[in-house]
C-alpha positions as a Markdown table, in Angstrom:
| # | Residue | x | y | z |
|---|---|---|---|---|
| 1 | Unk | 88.3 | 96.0 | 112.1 |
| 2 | Unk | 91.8 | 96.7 | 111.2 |
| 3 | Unk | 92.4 | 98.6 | 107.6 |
| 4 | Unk | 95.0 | 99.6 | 105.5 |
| 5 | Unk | 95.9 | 100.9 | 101.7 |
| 6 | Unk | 96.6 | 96.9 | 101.0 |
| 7 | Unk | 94.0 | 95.0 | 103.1 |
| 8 | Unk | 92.2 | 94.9 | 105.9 |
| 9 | Unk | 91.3 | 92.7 | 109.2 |
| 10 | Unk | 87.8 | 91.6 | 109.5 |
| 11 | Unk | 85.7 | 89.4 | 112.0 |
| 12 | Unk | 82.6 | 87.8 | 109.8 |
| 13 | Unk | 79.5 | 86.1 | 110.7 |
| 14 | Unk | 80.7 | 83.1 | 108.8 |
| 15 | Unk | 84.6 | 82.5 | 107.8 |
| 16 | Unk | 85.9 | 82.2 | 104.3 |
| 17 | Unk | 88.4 | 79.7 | 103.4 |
| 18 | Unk | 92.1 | 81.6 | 102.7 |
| 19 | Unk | 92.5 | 82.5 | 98.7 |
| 20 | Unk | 88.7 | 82.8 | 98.4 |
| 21 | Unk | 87.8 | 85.8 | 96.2 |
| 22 | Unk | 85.6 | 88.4 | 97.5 |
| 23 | Unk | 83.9 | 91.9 | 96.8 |
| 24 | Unk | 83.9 | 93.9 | 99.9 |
| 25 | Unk | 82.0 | 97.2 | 100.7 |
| 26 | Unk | 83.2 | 98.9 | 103.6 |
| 27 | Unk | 81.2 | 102.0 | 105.3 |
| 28 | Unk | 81.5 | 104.9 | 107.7 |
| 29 | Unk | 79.9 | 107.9 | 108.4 |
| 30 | Unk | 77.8 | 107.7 | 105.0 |
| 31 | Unk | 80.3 | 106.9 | 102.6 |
| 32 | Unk | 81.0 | 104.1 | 101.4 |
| 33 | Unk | 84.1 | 101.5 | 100.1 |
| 34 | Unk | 84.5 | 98.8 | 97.6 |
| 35 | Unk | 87.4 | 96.8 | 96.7 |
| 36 | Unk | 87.5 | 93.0 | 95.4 |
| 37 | Unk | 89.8 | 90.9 | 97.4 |
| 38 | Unk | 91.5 | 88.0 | 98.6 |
| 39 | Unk | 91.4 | 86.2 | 101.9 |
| 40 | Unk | 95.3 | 85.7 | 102.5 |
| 41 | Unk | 94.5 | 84.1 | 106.0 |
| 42 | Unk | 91.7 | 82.6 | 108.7 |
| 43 | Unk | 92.3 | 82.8 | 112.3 |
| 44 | Unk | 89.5 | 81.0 | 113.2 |
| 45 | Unk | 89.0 | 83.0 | 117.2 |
| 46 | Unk | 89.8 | 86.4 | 115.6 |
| 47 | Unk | 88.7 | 86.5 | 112.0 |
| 48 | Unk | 89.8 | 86.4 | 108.2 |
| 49 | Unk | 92.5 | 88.7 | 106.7 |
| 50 | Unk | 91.7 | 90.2 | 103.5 |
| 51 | Unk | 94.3 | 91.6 | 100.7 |
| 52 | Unk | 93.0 | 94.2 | 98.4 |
| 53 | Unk | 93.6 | 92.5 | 94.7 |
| 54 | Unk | 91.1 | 95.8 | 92.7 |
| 55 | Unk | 90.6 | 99.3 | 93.8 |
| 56 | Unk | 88.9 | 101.7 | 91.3 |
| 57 | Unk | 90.5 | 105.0 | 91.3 |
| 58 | Unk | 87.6 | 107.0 | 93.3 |
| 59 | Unk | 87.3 | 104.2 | 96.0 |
| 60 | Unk | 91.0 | 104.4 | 96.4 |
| 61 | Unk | 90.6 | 108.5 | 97.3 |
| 62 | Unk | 88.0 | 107.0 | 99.7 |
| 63 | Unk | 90.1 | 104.4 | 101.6 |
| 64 | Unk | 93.1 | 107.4 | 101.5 |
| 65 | Unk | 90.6 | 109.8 | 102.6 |
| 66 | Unk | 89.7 | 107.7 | 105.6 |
| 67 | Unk | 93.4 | 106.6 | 106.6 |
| 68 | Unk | 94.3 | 110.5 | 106.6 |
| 69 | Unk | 91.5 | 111.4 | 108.8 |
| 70 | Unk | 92.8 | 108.1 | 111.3 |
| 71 | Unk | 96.6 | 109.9 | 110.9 |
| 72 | Unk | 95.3 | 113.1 | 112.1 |
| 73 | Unk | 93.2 | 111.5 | 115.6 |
| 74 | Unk | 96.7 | 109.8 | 116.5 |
């Protein structure tokens, strides 16, 4: 999985077609991420990208949370 403050990279069990809405609940390490979202494109061998469209405020501290700790490791 790739992820980002906009969107992320996924590879599902089953494929959604591009602009289908979705609610999406991301975890690691015991905490856990929700966004709704957007699939902005299907590559059918590597998976569907996904655009964040709502982030509540506290889930938003958890996705920032999670990119600082990736900063730090690089």
């Amino acid at each position: 999985m790739d992820l980002s403050l906009f969107g992320c990279h996924v590879v599902p069990g089953n494929s959604s077609p591009a602009g289908q809405r979705l609610r999406l609940q991301i975890t690691h390490n015991g905490e856990a991420f929700e966004a709704v979202g957007r699939v902005a494109n299907v590559r059918p061998t590597t998976g569907i990208g996904i655009v964040f469209t709502k982030i509540e405020l506290r889930q938003q501290l958890v996705l920032e949370k999670w990119l600082a700790e990736l900063r730090k490791k690089d």
